[in-house]
N, C-alpha and C positions, 0 to 999 in steps of 0.2 A: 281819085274817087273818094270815095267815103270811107272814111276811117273808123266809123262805128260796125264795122261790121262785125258777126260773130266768127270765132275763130274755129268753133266747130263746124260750121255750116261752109261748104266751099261755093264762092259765088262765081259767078259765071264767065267772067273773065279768067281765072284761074282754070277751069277746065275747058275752058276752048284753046287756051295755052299749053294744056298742057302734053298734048302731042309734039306739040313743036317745040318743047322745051327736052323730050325725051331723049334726041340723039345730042343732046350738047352732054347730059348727062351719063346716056353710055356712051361716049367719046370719054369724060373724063373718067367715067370708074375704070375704061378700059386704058387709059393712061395712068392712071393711079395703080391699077392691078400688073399698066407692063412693069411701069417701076420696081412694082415689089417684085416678080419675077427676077427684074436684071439685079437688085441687091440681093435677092436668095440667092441665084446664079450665081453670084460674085461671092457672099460668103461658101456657097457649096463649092467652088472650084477653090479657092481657098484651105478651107477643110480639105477635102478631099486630095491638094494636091498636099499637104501635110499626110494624110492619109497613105496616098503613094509613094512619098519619102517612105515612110514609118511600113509599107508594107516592102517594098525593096529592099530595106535594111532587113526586116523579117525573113524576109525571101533567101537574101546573101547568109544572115545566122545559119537558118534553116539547112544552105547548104554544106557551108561550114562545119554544123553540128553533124549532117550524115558524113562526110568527109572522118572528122573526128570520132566516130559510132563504128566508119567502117577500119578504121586503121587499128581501133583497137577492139573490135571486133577479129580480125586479122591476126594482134600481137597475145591474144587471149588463146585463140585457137591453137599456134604457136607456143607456147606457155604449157597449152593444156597435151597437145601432142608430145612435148619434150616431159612433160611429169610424167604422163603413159608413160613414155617409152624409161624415164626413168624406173619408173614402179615395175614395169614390166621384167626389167636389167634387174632390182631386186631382187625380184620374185624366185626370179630363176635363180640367180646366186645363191637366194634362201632354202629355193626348194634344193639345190645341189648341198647344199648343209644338210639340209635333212634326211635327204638319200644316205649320205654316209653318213651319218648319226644311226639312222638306221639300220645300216650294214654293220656296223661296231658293232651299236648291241646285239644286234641277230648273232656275231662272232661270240662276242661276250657269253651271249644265253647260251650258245652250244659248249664254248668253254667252261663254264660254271657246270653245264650237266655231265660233263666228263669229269671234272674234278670232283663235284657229289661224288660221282660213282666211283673215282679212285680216293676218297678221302674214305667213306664205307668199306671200300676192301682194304685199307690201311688199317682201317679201326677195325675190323672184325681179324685183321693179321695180326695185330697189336696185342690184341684180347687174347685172341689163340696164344701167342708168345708168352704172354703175362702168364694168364693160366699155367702154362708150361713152368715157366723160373717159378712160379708160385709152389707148382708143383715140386719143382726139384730143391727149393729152400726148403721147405716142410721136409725133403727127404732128407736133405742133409742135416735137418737140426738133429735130431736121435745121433748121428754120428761124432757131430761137432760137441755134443755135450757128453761123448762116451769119451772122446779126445781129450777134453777139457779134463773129465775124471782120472785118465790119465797121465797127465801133465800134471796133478796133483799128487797122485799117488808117489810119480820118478820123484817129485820134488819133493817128496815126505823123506825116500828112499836115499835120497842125495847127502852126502855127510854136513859137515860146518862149511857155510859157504864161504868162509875167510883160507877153505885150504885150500888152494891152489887154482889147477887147471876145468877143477870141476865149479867152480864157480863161474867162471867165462861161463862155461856152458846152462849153467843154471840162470845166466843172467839175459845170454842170448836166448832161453825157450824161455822166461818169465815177462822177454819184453814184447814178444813178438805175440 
């Protein structure tokens, strides 16, 4: 036909054809579109069975790590019950320390308030006692210095202490 036509203007042979050109073309877009289909398909099952490796191994971890969670979950518990019951073993040993710590001193404190009370009636017997020798030195000095006067006087009275038997004697009352 005529090649002068315009390209904007569609002439009439083009749309009387183009009914009948319709299903070649969706035949092929729907063969084009299954293709893309079976290569999506192909790369998704692909992927994805990558995907299912990667989540079975996930899966296997996953039980592994509870397996591992619960063992020592289990050896913590165990751990923690054997520290109780250690602390506990302390505790009591400790408090049985402190019981007779307790009882000492309680002894102690009534020991102490016995011996206050016998160290006070020692010191106030003491005092009494003192007072007394106090008293009776004071009595005896007047005497002891009348004695002393005496033992001056015999020794004034005594002859030459070079004569004799009366020298012993003057020497035994002058030492003593």
């Amino acid at each position: 036909m005529d090649d002068d036509r315009d390209e904007g203007t569609p002439n009439l042979f083009d749309t009387l054809m183009m009914p009948l050109r319709l299903p070649g073309r969706v035949v092929s877009d729907v063969d084009r579109l299954t293709r893309a289909v079976i290569a999506l398909q192909s790369d998704a099952k692909q992927h994805l069975s990558s995907v299912d490796d990667s989540a079975v191994q996930l899966v296997d971890g996953l039980r592994e790590l509870h397996r591992a969670v619960t063992r020592i979950e289990r050896k913590v518990n165990i751990l923690e019950e054997d520290r109780m019951q250690a602390l506990l073993d302390a505790t009591a040993t400790l408090q049985a320390s402190i019981d007779r710590i307790d009882d000492r001193v309680a002894v102690l404190e009534s020991l102490e308030g016995s011996m206050t009370g016998l160290i006070e009636g020692l010191r106030e017997d003491l005092n009494a006692r003192m007072t007394a020798v106090q008293g009776e030195v004071h009595g005896m000095k007047q005497p002891m210095h009348a004695m002393a006067g005496d033992v001056a006087k015999i020794d004034a009275l005594l002859p030459d202490p070079n004569a004799g038997p009366l020298t012993r004697l003057k020497e035994t009352l002058s030492s003593s």
